[in-house]
TORZATI-20374 format. One record per atom (N, C-alpha, C): residue in one letter; x, y negated, z negated. Coordinates in steps of 0.02 Angstrom, whole numbers, padded with zeros to 5 digits, always signed. Layout:
AXYZ;...
end
This chain:
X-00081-00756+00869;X-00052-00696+00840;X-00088-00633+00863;X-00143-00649+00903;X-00205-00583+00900;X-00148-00533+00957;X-00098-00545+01010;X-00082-00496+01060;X-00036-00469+01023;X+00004-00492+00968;X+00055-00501+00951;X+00078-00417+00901;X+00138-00353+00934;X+00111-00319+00896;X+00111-00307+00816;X+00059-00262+00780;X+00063-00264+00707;X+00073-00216+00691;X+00078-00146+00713;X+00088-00085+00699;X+00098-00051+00724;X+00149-00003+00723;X+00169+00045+00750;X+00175+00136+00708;X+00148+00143+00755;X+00138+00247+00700;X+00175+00303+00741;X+00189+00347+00724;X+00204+00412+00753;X+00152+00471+00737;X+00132+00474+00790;X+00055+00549+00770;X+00076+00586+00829;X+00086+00658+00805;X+00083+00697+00863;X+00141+00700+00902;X+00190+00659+00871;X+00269+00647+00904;X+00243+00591+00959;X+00197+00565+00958;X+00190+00496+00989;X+00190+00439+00968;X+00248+00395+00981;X+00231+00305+00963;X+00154+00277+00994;X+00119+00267+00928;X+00102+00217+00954;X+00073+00156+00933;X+00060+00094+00968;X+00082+00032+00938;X+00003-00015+00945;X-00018-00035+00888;X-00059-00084+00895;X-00071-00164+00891;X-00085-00212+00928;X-00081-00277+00914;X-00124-00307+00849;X-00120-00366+00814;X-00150-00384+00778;X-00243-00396+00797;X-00243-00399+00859;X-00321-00406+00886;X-00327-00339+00877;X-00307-00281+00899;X-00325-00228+00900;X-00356-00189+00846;X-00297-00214+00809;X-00313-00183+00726;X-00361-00218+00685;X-00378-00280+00719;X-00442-00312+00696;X-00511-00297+00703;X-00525-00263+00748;X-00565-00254+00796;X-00570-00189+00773;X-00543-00153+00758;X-00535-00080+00734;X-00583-00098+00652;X-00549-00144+00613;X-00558-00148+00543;X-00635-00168+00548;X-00647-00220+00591;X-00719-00228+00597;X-00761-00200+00616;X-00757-00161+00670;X-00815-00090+00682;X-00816-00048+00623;X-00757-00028+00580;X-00768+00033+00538;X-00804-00002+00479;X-00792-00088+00465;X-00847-00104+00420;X-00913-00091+00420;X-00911-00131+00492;X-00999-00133+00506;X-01045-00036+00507;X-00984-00008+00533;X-01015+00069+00523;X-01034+00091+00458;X-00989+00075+00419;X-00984+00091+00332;X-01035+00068+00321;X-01058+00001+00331;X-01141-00046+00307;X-01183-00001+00352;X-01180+00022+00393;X-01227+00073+00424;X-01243+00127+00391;X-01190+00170+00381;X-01219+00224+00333;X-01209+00217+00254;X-01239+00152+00244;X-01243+00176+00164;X-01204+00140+00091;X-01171+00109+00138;X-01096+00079+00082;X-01111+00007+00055;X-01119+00008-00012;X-01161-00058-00041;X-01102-00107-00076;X-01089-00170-00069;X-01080-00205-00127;X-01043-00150-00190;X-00994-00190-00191;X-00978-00155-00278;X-00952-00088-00281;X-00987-00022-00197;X-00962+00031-00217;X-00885+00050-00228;X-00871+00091-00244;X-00814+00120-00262;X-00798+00155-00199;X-00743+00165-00163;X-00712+00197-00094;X-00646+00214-00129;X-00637+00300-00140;X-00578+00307-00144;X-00557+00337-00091;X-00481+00324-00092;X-00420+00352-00012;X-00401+00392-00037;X-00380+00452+00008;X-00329+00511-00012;X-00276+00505+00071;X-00251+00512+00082;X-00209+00536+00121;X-00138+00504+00139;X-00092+00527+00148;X-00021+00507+00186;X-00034+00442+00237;X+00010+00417+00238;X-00003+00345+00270;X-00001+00345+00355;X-00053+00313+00365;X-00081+00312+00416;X-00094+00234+00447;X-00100+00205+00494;X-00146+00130+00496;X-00211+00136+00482;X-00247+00207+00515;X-00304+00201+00498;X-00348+00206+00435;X-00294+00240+00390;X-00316+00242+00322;X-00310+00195+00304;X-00235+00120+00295;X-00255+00077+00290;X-00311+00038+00309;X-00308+00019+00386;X-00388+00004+00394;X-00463-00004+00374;X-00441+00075+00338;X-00508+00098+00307;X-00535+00044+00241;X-00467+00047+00198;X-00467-00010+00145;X-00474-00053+00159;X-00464-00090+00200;X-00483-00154+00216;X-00555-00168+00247;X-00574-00121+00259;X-00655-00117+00299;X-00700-00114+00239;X-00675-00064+00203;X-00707-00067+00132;X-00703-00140+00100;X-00659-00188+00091;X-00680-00230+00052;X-00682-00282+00089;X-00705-00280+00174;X-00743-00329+00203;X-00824-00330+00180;X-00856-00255+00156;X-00915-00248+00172;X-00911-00281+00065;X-00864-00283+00039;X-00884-00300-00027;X-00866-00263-00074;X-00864-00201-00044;X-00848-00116-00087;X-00759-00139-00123;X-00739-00096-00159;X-00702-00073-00183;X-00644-00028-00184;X-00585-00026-00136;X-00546+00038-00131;X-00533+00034-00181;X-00500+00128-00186;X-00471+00162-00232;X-00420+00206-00220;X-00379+00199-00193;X-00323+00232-00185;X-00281+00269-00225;X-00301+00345-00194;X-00279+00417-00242;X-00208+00434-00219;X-00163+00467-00252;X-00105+00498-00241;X-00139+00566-00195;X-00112+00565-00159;X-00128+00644-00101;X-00111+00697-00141;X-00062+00691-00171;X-00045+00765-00181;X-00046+00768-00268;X-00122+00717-00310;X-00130+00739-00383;X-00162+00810-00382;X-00130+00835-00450;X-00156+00887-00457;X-00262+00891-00464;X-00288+00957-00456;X-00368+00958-00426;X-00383+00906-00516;X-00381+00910-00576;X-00397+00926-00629;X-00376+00798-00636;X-00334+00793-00625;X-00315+00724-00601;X-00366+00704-00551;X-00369+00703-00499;X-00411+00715-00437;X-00490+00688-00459;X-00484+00747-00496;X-00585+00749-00536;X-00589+00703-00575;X-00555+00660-00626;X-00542+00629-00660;X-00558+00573-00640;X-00504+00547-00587;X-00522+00494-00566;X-00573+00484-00536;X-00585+00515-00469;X-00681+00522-00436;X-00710+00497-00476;X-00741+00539-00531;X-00758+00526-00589;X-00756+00463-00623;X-00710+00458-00641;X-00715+00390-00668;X-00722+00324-00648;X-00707+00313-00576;X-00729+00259-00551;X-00792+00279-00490;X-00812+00314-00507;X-00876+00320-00511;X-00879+00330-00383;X-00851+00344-00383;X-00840+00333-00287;X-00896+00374-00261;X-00929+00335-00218;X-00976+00352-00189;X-00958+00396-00125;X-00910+00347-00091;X-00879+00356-00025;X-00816+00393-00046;X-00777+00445-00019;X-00708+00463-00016;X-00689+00479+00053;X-00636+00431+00089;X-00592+00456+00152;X-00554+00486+00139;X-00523+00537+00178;X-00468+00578+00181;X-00430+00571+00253;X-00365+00578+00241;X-00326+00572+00278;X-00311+00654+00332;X-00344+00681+00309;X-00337+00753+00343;X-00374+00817+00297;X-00376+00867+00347;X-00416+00928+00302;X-00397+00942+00223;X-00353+00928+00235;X-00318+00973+00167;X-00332+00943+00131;X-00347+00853+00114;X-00376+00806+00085;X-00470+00817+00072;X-00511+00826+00117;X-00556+00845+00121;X-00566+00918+00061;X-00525+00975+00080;X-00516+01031+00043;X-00517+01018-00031;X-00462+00965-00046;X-00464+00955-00128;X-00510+00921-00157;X-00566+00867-00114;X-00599+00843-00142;X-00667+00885-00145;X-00677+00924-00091;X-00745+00989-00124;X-00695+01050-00169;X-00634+01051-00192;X-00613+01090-00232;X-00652+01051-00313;X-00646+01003-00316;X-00666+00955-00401;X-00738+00928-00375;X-00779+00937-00319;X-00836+00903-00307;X-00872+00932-00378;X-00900+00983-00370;X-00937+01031-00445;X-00942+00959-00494;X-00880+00949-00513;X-00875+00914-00597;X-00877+00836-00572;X-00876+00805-00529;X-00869+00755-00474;X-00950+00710-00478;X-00968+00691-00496;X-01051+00648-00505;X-01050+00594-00438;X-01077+00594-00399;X-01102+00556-00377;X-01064+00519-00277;X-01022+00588-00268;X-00987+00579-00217;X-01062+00580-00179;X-01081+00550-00094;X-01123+00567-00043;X-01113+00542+00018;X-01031+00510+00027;X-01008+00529+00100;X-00942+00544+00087;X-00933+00605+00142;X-00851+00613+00151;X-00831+00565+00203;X-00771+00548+00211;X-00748+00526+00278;X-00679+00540+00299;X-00665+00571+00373;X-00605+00602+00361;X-00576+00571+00446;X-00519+00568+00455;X-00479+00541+00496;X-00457+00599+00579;X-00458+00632+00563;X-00450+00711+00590;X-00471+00751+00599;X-00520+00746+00672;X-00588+00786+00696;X-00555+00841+00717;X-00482+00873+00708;X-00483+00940+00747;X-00499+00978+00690;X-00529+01031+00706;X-00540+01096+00651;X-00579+01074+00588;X-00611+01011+00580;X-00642+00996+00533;X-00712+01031+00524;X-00720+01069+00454;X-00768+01093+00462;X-00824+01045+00421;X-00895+01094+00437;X-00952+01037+00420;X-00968+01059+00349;X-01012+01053+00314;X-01040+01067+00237;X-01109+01032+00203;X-01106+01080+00204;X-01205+01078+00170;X-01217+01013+00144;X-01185+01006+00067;X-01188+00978+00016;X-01184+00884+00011;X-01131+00879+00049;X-01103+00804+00052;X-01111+00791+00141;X-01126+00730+00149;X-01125+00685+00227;X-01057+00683+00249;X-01038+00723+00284;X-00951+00715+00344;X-00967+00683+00384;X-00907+00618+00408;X-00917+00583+00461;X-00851+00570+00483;X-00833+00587+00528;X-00758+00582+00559;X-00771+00495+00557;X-00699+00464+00557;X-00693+00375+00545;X-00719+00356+00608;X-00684+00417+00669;X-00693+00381+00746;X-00767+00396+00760;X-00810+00411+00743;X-00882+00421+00757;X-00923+00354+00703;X-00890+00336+00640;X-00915+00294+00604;X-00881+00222+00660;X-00829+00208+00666;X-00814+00167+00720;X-00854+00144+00787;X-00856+00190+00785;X-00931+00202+00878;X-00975+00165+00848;X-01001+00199+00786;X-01065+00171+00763;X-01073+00115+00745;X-01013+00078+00725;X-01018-00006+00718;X-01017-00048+00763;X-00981-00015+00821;X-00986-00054+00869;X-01056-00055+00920;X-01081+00019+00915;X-01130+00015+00949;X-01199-00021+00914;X-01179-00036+00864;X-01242-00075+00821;X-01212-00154+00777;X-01176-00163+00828;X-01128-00230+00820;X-01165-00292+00808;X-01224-00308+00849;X-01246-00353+00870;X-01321-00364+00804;X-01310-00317+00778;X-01372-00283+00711;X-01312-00305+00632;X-01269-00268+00663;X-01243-00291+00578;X-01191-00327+00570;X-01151-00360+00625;X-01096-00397+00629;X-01150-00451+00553;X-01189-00479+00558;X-01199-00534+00508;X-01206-00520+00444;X-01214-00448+00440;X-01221-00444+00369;X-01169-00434+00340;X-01095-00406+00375;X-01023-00398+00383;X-00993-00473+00346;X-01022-00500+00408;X-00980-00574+00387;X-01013-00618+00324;X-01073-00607+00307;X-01103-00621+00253;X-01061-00581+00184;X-01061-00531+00177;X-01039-00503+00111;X-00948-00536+00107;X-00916-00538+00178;X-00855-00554+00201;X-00854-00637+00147;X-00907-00664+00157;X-00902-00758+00156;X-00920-00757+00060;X-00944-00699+00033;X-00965-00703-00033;X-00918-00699-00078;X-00863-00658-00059;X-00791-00639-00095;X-00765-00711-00073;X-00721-00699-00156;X-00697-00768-00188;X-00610-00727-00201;X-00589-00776-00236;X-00528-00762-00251;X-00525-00725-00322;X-00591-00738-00355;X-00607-00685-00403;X-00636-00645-00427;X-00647-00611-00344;X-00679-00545-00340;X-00624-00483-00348;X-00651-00427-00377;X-00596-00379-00368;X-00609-00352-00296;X-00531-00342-00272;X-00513-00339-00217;X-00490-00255-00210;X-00456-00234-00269;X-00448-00154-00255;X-00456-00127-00357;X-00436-00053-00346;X-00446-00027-00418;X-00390+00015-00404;X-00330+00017-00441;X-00265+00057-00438;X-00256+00065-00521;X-00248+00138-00517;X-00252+00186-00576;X-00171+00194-00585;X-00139+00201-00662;X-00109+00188-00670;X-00059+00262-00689;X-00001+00278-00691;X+00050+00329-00694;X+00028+00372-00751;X-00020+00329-00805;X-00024+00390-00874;X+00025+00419-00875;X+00071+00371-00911;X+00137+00408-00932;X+00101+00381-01032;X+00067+00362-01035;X+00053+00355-01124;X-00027+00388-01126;X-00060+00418-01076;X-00128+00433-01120;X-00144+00448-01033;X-00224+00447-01035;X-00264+00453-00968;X-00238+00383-00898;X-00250+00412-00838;X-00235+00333-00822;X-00290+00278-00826;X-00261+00244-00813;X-00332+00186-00796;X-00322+00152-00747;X-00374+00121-00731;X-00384+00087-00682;X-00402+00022-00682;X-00337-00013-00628;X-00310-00073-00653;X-00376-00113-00595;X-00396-00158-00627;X-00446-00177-00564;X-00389-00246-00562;X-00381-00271-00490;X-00359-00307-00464;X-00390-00363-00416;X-00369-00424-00429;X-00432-00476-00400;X-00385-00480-00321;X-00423-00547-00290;X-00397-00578-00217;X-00365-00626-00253;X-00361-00655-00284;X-00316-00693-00320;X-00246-00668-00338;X-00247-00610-00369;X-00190-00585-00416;X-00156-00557-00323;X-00167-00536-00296;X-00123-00518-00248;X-00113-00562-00192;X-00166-00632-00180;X-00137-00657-00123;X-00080-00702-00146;X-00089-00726-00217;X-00020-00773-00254;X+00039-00736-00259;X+00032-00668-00270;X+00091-00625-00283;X+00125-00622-00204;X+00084-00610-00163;X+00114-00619-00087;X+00163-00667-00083;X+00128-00721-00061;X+00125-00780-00064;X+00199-00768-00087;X+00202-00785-00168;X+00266-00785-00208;X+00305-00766-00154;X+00304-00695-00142;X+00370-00656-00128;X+00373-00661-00070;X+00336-00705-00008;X+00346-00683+00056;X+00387-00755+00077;X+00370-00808+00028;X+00424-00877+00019;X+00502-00852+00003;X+00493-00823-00073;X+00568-00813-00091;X+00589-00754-00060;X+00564-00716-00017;X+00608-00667+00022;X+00624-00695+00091;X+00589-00734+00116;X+00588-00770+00167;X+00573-00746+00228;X+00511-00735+00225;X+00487-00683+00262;X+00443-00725+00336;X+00456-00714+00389;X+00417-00747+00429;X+00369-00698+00479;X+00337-00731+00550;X+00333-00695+00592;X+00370-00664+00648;X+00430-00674+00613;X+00486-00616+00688;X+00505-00547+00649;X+00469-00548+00585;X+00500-00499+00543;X+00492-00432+00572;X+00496-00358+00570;X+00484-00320+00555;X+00497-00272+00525;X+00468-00248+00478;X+00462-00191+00414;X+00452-00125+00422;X+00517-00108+00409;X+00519-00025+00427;X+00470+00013+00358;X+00425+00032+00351;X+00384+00043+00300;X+00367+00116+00294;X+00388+00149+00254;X+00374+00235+00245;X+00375+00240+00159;X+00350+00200+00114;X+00319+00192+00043;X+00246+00223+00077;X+00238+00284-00003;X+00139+00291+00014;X+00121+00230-00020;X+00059+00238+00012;X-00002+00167+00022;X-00047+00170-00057;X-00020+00231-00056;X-00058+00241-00156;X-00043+00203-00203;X+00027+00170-00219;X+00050+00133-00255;X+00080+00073-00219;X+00071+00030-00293;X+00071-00049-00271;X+00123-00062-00230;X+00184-00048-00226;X+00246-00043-00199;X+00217-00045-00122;X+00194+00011-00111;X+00194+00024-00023;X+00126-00003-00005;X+00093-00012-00046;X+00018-00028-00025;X+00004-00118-00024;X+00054-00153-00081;X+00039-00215-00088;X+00101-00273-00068;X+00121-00217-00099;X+00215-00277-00078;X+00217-00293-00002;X+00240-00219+00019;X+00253-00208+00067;X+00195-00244+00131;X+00134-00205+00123;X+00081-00240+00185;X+00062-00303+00192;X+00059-00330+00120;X+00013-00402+00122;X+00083-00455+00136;X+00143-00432+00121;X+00202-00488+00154;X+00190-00500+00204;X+00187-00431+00240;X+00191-00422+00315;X+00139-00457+00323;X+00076-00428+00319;X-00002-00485+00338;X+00033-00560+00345;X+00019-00558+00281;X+00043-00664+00257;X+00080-00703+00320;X+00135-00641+00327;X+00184-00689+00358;X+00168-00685+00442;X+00118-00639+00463;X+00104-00623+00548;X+00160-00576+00549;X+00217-00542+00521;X+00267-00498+00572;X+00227-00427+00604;X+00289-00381+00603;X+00252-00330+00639;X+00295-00273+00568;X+00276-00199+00591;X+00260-00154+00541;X+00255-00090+00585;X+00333-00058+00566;X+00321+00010+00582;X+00301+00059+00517;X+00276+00106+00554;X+00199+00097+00493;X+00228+00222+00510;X+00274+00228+00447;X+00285+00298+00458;X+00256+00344+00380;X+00235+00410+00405;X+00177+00430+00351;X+00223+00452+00298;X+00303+00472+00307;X+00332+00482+00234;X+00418+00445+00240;X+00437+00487+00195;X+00513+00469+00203;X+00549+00496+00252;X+00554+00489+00308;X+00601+00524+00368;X+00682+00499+00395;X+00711+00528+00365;X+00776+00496+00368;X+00798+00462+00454;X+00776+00514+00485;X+00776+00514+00570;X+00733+00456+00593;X+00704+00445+00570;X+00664+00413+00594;X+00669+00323+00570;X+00684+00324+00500;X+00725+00282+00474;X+00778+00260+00533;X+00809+00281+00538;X+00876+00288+00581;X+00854+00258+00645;X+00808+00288+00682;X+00801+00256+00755;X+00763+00215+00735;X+00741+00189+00694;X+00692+00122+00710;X+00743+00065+00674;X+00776+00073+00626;X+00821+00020+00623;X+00878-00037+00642;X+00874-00003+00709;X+00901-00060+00735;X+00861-00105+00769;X+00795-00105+00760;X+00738-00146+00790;X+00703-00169+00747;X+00716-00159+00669;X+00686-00196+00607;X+00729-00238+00579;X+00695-00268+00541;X+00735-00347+00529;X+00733-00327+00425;X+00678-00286+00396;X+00678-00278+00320;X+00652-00198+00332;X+00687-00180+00263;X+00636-00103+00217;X+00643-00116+00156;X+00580-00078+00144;X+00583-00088+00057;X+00579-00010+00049;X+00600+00010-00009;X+00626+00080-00016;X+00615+00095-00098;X+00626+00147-00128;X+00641+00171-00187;X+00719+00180-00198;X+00771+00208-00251;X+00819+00231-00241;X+00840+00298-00205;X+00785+00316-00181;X+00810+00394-00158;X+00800+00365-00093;X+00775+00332-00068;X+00784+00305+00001;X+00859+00283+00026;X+00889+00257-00028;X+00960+00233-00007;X+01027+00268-00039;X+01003+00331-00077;X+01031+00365-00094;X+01047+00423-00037;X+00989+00426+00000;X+00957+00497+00074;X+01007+00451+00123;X+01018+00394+00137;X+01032+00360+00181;X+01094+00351+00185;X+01131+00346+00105;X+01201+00354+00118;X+01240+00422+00127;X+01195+00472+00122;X+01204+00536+00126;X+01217+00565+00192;X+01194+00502+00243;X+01196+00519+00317;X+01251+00475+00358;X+01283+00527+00373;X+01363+00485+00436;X+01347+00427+00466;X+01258+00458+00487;X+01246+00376+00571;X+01239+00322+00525;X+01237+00323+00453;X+01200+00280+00424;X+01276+00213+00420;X+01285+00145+00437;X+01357+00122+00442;X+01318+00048+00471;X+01382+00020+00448;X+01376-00062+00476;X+01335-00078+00545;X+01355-00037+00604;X+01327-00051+00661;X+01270-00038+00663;X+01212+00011+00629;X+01155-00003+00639;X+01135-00035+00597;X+01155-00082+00555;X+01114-00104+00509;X+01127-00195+00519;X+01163-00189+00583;X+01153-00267+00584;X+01113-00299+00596;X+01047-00281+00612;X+00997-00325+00634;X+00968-00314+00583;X+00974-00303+00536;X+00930-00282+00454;X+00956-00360+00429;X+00913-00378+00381;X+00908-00443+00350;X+00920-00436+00268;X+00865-00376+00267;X+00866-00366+00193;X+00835-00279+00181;X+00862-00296+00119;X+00851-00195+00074;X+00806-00223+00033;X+00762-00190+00023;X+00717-00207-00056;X+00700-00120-00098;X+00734-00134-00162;X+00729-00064-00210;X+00667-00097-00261;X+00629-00039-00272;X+00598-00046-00329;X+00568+00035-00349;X+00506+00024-00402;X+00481+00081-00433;X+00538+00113-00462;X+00590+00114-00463;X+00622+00147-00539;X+00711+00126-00527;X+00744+00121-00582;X+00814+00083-00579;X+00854+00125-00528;X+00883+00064-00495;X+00953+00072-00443;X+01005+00090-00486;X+01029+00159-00476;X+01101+00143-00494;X+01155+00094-00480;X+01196+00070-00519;X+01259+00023-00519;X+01294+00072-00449;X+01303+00114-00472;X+01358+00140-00403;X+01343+00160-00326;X+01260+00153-00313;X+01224+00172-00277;X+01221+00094-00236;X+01227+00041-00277;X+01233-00033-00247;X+01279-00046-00238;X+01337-00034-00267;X+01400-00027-00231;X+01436+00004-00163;X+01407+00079-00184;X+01405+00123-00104;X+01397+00086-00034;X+01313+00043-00062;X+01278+00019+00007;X+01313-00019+00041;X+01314-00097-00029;X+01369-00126-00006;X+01402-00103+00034;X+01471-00063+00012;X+01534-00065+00028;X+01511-00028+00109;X+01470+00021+00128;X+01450+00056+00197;X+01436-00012+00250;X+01368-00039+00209;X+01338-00077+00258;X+01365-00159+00275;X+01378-00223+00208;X+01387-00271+00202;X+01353-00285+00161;X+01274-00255+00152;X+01221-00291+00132;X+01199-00267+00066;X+01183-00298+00013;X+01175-00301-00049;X+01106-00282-00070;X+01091-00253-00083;X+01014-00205-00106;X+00977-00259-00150;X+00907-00287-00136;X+00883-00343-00187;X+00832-00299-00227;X+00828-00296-00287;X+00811-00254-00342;X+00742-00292-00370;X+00678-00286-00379;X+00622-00321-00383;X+00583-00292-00471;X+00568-00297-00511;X+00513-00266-00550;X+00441-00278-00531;X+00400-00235-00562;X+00328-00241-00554;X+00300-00197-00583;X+00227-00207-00618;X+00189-00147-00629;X+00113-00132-00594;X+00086-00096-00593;X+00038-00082-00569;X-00031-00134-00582;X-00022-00136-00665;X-00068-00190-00671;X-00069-00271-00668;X-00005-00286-00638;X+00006-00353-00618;X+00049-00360-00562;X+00050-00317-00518;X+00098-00311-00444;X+00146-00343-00478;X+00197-00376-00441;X+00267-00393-00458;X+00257-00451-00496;X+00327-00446-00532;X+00348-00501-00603;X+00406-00538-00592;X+00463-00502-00570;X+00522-00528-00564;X+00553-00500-00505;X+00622-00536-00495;X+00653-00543-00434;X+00705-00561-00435;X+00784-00522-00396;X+00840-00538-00388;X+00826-00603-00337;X+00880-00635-00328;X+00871-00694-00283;X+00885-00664-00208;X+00846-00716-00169;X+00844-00703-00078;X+00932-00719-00088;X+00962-00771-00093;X+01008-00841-00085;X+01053-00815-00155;X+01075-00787-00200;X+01127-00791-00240;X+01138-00714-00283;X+01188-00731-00322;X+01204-00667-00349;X+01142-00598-00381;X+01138-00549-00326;X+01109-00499-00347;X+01131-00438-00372;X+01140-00458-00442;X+01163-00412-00490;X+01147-00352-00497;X+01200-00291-00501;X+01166-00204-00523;X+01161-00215-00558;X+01086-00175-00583;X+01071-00143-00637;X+01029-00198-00683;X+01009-00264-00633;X+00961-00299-00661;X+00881-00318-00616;X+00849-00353-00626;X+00796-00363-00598;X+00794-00429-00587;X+00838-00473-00592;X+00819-00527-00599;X+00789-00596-00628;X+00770-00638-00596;X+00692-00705-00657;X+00622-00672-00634;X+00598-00708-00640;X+00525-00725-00658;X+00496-00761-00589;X+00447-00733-00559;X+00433-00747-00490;X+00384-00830-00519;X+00387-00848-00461;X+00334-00928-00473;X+00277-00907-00469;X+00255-00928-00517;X+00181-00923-00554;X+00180-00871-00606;X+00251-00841-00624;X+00250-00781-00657;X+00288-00821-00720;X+00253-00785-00808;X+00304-00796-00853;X+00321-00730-00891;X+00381-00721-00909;X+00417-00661-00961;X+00468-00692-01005;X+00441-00635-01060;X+00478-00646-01137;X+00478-00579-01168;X+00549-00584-01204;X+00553-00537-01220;X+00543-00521-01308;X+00495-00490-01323;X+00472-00492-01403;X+00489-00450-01453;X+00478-00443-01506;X+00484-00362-01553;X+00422-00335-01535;X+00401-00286-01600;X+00319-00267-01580;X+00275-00277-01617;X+00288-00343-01661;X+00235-00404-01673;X+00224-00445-01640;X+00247-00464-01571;X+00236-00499-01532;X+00287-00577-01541;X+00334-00578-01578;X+00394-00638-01601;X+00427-00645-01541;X+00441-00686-01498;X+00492-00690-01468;X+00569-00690-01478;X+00600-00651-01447;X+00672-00626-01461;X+00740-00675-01433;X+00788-00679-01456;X+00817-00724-01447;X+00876-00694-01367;X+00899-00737-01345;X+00937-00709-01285;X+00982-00641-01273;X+00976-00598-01247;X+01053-00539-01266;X+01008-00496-01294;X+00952-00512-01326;X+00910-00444-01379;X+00871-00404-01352;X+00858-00334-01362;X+00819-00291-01317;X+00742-00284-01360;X+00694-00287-01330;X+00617-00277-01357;X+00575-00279-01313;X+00520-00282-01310;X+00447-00273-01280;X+00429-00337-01233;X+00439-00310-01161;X+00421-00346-01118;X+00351-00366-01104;X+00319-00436-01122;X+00267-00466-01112;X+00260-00522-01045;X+00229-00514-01006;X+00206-00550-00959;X+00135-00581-00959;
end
């Protein structure tokens, strides 16, 4: 699988495409650099920026060395921002670009315990007294050029993680109070894979047109670790680009989307049966499909929109079927290894047809 490619980006109005060795090899220098300057076991690494490979990368380098990502929404407000820093306590913060960098010495002041920046985007980056800046591609150099020094201690912390180690910390919408932060094991997400990369039927000829941010579980877990699991490949775009959508789809085989993804999509003329024949499958989630919006697709494309639930603190729960009727305006059963019931709010279980408090 190592030539085989795994990613593809647009920077600069340039494609360009990396193999699975490549991106390996990438993930492993920026570990061993990270154990170079500083990054212990246990720490906390939060992400800020628009999706990138290399920001992904970054996460994954982080919890080769043992550390902890934390993956921030780019664009929370400064007062959110500080909060979180704060509360999970991040030693390390990458940024995906200046402006990322900018907001995190905007809340540094109230901020305890930040002492490296790391940022993706050496043009115009300026330097600062206070906190350690290290562009990723200079922390990269540095792992490799001291490869032969810390490759073992890499693969040591690498061989200590279990399946019930936490694997990331994803903070939650605070739509009822402050958010929190959902700590998440290697367990809880490689079974949830797993689950969904069987019943979606996901192999290695796949590829995943992918423009979900990497902040939430949706674009960060669904979406990448299928792809991982199964070896496909992964065009890998930093937002929603309808255009861009467009020319890469007739060379992808799945997308997973929100509703405004296929709402933007039917909004567009090119959008029609002929490019969407080499598409396999639609996947909607993070907030309800309209009934008439699955109809639309249908009736444009052929293909029937598969509708998923999930929450942040247990990645996905349920699932329309790969293979049979995928109903609007439902979510489906209960993924394998997954159970749901529906209760009052004493916790009674409710009888069929009745509406109450979803427990998983």
């Amino acid at each position: 699988m190592g030539a085989k490619p795994a990613y593809r980006e647009k920077e600069f109005g340039i494609w360009q495409t990396w193999t699975w060795a490549e991106a390996e090899a990438e993930i492993d220098a920026l570990a061993m650099g990270m154990i170079a300057i500083g990054l212990n076991v246990g720490d906390s690494v939060a992400i800020i920026g628009r999706n990138r490979p290399a920001l992904y990368w970054s996460m994954v380098a982080a919890q080769k060395c043992g550390a902890i990502p934390v993956p921030l929404y780019q664009d929370a407000a400064a007062e959110e921002m500080a909060y979180v820093l704060d509360h999970c306590g991040a030693r390390f913060v990458i940024c995906g670009d200046q402006e990322q960098v900018d907001k995190v010495l905007e809340v540094q002041e109230t901020v305890k315990g930040i002492d490296q920046i790391l940022y993706l985007d050496k043009r115009g980056m300026r330097k600062y007294d206070h906190t350690a800046m290290n562009a990723i591609a200079d922390i990269v150099a540095e792992g490799r050029a001291g490869a032969q020094r810390l490759e073992p201690e890499m693969r040591k912390r690498e061989a200590a993680i279990t399946y019930d180690t936490t694997c990331v910390m994803l903070y939650t919408s605070g739509t009822t109070g402050r958010s929190k932060g959902a700590m998440l094991s290697q367990r809880n997400l490689l079974s949830n894979a797993a689950a969904l990369c069987e019943l979606w039927q996901f192999t290695d000829r796949d590829v995943l047109l992918h423009a979900l941010p990497i902040f939430h579980t949706h674009g960060l877990f669904v979406a990448t670790n299928i792809t991982l699991l199964a070896g496909g490949g992964m065009v890998f775009l930093p937002k929603l680009d309808i255009d861009a959508l467009i020319e890469h789809m007739p060379r992808s085989t799945a997308m997973m989307g929100v509703p405004t993804f296929y709402t933007r999509l039917l909004d567009d003329p090119r959008f029609d049966r002929a490019l969407t024949q080499h598409m396999r499958l639609f996947v909607s989630g993070s907030a309800p499909l309209l009934a008439d919006t699955h109809h639309q697709f249908e009736e444009r494309t052929g293909h029937r929109i598969l509708e998923r639930y999930g929450m942040t603190e247990t990645n996905m729960n349920t699932s329309n079927p790969y293979d049979g009727d995928r109903r609007p305006g439902t979510v489906g059963r209960a993924l394998p290894g997954v159970e749901v019931k529906v209760c009052d709010p004493s916790g009674r279980e409710l009888p069929r047809g009745e509406i109450g408090v979803l427990e998983v």
